[in-house]
C-alpha positions in Angstrom: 278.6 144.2 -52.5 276.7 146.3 -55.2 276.3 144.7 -58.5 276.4 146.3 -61.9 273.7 144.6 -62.8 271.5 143.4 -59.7 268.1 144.6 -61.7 268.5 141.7 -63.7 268.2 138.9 -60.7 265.7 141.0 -58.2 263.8 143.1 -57.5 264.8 143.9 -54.2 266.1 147.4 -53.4 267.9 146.0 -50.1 268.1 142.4 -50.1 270.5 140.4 -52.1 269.4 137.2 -54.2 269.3 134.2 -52.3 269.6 130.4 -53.3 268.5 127.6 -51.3 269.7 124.4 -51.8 268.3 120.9 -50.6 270.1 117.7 -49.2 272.7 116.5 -52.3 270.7 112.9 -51.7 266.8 114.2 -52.6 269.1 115.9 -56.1 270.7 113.0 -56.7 267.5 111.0 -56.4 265.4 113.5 -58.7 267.9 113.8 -61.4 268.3 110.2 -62.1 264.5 109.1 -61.8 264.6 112.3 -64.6 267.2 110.0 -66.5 265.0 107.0 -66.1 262.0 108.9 -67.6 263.8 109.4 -70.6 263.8 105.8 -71.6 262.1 103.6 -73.5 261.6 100.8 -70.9 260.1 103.6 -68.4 257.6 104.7 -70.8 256.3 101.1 -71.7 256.0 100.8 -68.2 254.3 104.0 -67.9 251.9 103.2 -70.2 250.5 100.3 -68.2 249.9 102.9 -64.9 248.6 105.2 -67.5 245.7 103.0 -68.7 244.9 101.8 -65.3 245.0 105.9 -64.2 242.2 106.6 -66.9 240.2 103.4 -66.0 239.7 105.0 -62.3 239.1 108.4 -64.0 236.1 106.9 -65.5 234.9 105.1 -62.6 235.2 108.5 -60.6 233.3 110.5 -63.2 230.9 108.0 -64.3 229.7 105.6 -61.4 230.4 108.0 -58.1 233.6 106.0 -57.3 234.7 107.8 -54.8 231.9 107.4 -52.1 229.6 103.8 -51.5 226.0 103.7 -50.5 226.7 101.4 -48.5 229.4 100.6 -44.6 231.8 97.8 -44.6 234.6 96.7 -46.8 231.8 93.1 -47.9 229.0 95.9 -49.1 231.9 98.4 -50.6 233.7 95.8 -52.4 230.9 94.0 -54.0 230.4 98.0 -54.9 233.5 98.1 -57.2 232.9 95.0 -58.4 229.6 96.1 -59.9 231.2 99.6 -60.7 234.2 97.4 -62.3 231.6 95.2 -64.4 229.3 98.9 -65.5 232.4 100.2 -66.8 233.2 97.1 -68.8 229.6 97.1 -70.5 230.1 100.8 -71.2 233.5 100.1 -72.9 231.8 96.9 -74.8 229.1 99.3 -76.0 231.6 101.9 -77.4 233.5 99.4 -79.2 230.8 97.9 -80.5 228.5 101.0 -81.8 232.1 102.6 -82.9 231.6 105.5 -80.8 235.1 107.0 -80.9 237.4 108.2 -77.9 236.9 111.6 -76.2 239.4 114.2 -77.1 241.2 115.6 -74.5 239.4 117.9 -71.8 239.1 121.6 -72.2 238.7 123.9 -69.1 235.5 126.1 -69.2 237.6 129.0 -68.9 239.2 127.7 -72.9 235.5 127.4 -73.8 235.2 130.4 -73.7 238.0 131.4 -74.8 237.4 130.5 -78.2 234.0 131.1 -78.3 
């Protein structure tokens, strides 16, 4: 049927809009973990994930964590156990010298930006 005011929902000459819904479970799943986010238990437990997220961030961008010199789960884990111990001496030797936290990271592209 012609709208009065199709312009406003597509761009379409032809075609009218379409919506696609998904399976009522995968909603009904998604909205309520939504809910969940919202409290306070969720985010103390969040916070734990969060730390252990930027501990691996470190290890990735500091000690190669991602690849081993080394083949076999003996040589690759005593690898992360070194890389594990590295990142502890780096963190000791922040504290200690007060060197204080990185701010947040900016793209190149922002770098520029405001340049």
């Amino acid at each position: 049927m012609p709208c009065p005011v199709r312009q406003r929902c597509t761009r379409s000459k032809t075609e009218a809009r379409k919506l696609a819904l998904g399976p009522r479970e995968e909603h009904e799943a998604i909205r309520h973990a939504r809910q969940a986010q919202q409290t306070t238990t969720w985010w103390l437990h969040y916070s734990t994930r969060a730390g252990i997220e930027a501990t691996i961030g470190q290890g990735i961008r500091r000690c190669g964590l991602r690849r081993t010199r080394c083949r076999g789960l003996e040589k690759t884990r005593t690898q992360h156990v070194l890389t594990a111990a590295a990142l502890d001496l780096i963190r000791a030797d922040a504290w200690l010298t007060g060197t204080p936290l990185a701010t947040t990271r900016t793209s190149r592209f922002t770098r520029l930006r405001s340049a």
